[in-house]
C-alpha positions in Angstrom: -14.7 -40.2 8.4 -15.6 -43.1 10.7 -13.1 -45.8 9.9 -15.0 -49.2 8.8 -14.6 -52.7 8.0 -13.4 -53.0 4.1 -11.8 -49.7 4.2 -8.3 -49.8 2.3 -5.5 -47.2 3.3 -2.2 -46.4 1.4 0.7 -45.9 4.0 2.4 -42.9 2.7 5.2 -42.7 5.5 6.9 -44.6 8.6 8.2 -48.4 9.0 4.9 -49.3 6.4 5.7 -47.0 3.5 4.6 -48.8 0.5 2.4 -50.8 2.0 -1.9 -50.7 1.8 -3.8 -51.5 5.2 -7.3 -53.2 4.8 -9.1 -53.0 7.7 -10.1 -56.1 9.0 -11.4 -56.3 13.2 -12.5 -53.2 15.0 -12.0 -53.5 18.6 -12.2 -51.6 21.1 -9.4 -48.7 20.6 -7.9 -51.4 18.3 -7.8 -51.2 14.0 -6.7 -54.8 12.9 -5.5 -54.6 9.5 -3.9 -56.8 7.0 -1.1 -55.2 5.5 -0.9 -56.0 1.6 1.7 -57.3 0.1 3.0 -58.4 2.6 0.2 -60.3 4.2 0.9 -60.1 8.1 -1.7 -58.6 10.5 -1.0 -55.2 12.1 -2.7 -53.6 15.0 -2.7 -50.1 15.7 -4.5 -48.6 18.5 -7.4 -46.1 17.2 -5.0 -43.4 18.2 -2.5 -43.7 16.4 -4.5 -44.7 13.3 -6.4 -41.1 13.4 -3.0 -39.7 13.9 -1.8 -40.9 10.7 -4.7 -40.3 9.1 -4.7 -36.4 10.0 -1.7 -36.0 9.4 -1.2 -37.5 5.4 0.8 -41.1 7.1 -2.5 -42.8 5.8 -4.7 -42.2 3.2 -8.2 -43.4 2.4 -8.2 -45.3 -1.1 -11.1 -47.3 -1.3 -13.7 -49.6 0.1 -13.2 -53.0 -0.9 -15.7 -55.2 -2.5 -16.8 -58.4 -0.6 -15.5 -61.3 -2.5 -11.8 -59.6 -2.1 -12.6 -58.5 1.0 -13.4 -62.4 1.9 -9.9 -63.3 1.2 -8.1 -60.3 2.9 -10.2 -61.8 6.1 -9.3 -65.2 5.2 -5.7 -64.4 5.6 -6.1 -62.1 8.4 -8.3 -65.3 10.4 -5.2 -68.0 8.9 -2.3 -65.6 10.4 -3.8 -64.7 13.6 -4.5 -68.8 14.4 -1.0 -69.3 13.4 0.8 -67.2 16.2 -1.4 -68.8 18.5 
């Protein structure tokens, strides 16, 4: 499954148990994500975001719609100006 834009994970293990990852920038070998609830950005090099993915660290939940998906990039835009 080709990871896209939208796409919401549930971190099932590791330093972001609890947390969901919406995917927010694809770049080149990078996955920018927000991480919800906690709101801060996290990049993960493509990598290590298949890794966890084949191996149950991440799980697929859903694709999110566009008007929540317009805040989750919102937030993601606000924090990454912000450590500028």
């Amino acid at each position: 499954m080709k990871i896209k834009r939208r796409d919401l994970f549930a971190v099932q293990a590791g330093d972001y148990v609890g947390q969901m990852f919406a995917v927010v920038d694809l770049t080149k070998g990078l996955v920018g994500c927000l991480s919800v609830p906690s709101m801060q950005n996290v990049n993960v090099t493509q990598e290590k975001f298949d890794f966890g993915r084949n191996n149950d660290i991440i799980e697929y939940v859903e694709t999110l719609t566009t008007d929540v998906f317009q805040v989750i990039h919102a937030q993601y835009t606000k924090n990454a100006n912000s450590n500028n």
